[in-house]
N, C-alpha and C positions, 0 to 999 in steps of 0.2 A: 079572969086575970089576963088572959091571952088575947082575947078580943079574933079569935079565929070564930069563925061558920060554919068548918065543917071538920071532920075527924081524915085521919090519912086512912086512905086503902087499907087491907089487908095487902091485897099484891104487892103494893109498894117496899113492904119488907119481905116479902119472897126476891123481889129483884134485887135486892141490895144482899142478900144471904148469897146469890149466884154469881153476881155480878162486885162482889166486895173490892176487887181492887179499884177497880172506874169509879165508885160511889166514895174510896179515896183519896184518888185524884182529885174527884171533884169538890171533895171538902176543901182541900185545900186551897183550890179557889176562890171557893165561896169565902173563907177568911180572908183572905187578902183582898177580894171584892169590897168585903164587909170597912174594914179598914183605910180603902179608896172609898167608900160611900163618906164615912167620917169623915176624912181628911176633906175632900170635894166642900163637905157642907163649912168645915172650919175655913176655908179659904171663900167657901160664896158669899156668908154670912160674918164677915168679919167684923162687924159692927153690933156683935150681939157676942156678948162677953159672956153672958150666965152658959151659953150654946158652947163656945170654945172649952169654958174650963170642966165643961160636961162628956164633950166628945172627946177631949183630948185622951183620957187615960182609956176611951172604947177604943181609939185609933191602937194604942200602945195594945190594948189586953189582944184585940182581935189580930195583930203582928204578932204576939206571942203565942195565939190559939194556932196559927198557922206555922210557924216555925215546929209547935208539937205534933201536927201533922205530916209535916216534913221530915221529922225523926222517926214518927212510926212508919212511914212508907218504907222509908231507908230501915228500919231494922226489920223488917218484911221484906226488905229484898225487891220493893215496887219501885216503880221510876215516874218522878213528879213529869208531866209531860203536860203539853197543850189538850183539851177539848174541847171537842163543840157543845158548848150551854146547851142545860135546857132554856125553853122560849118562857119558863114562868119568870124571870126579874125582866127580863124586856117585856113583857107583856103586861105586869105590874106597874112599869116605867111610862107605859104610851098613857095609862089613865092620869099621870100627873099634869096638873094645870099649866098653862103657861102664865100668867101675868104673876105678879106678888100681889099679896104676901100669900096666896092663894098657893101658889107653886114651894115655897117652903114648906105650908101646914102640909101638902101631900107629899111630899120629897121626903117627908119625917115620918109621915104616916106607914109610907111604903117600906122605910127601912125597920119602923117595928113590926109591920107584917109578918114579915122576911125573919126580922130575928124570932118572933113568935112563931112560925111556921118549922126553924128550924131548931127550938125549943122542944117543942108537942115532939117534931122526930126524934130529937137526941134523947128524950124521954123511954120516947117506944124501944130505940136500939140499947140502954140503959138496960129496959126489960126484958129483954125479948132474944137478943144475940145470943147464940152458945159459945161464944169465945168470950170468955168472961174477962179479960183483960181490955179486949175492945168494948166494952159493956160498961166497963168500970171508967173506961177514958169517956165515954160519952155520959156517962152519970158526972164526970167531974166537970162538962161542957152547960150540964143544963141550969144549972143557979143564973152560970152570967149570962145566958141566951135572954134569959125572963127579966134581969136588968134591965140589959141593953134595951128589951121590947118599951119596959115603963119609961126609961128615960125618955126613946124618941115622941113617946106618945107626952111624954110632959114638956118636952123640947116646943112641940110643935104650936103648944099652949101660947108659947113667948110673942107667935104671931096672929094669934086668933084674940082682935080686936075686944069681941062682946061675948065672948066665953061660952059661942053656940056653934062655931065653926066646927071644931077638932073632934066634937062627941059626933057629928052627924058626919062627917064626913068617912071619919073612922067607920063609923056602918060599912056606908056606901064600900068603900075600899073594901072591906072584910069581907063582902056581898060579893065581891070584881074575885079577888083571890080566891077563896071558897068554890068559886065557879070555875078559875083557872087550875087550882088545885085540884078537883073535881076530873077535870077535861082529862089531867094526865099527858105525859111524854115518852115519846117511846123510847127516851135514853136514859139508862141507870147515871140518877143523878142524885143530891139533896134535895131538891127541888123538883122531881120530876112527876 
């Protein structure tokens, strides 16, 4: 369903158990990231109508996924503040193509990675967290993570000409992340 390669660390949720405010923060960017991916594509591709009336309410949900995270910071008493990313969406980013339509099918492909990646997490933290309030926010985050993932993966269809592009490539890509997921960051991140 997910089209991921490989499963998260165990450590990866030790860091986020120690490290909980940072891996808040950084949620929070990553929605609003998420949201600028959307938008970005609704303004690149603005000749592709089915793509607009698709991303537009992902633009909208993932501004509201992030404004929830901006309240739970603040009723935790945390301070939404700048960080340094981790290197996995830039490093995700460098395997996109340049020419078209080549550069769409990956552009879309990258961003259901991404939501897929941060699906499989919000699952684990779902299970796993002992603050059952933050458990329960992240079980309410996972339905539209796994959306979002099918839509870009059907999105990217819109430009794959003979209907053999999206499935091989999606591998490839899944193969790239899988190994970049794999590699790890030494920053408490979603992504890291």
């Amino acid at each position: 369903m997910l089209n991921l390669k490989s499963s998260t660390a165990p450590w990866w949720l030790e860091t986020v158990e120690t490290h909980l405010e940072e891996v808040l923060v950084d949620h929070a960017h990553c929605e609003k990231k998420a949201a600028g991916t959307a938008l970005n594509l609704i303004f690149h591709y603005v000749d592709k109508l089915p793509l607009i009336r698709e991303l537009t309410p992902i633009v909208n949900e993932e501004l509201a996924h992030f404004q929830l995270v901006l309240d739970l910071l603040e009723e935790r008493g945390m301070t939404f503040r700048r960080l340094v990313p981790s290197s996995y969406g830039r490093k995700l980013n460098d395997l996109v193509r340049k020419n078209e339509p080549q550069r769409a099918i990956d552009r879309l492909l990258v961003a259901a990675l991404i939501e897929a990646r941060s699906c499989e997490r919000f699952q684990l933290l779902r299970d796993r967290l002992k603050d059952q309030k933050l458990a329960h926010f992240y079980g309410s985050l996972y339905a539209s993570e796994a959306r979002h993932h099918a839509t870009y993966v059907n999105l990217a269809r819109l430009f794959d000409r003979d209907g053999t592009e999206v499935d091989r490539r999606l591998d490839e890509l899944a193969s790239a992340e899988a190994a970049i997921i794999d590699e790890g960051d030494d920053l408490a991140r979603v992504h890291s």
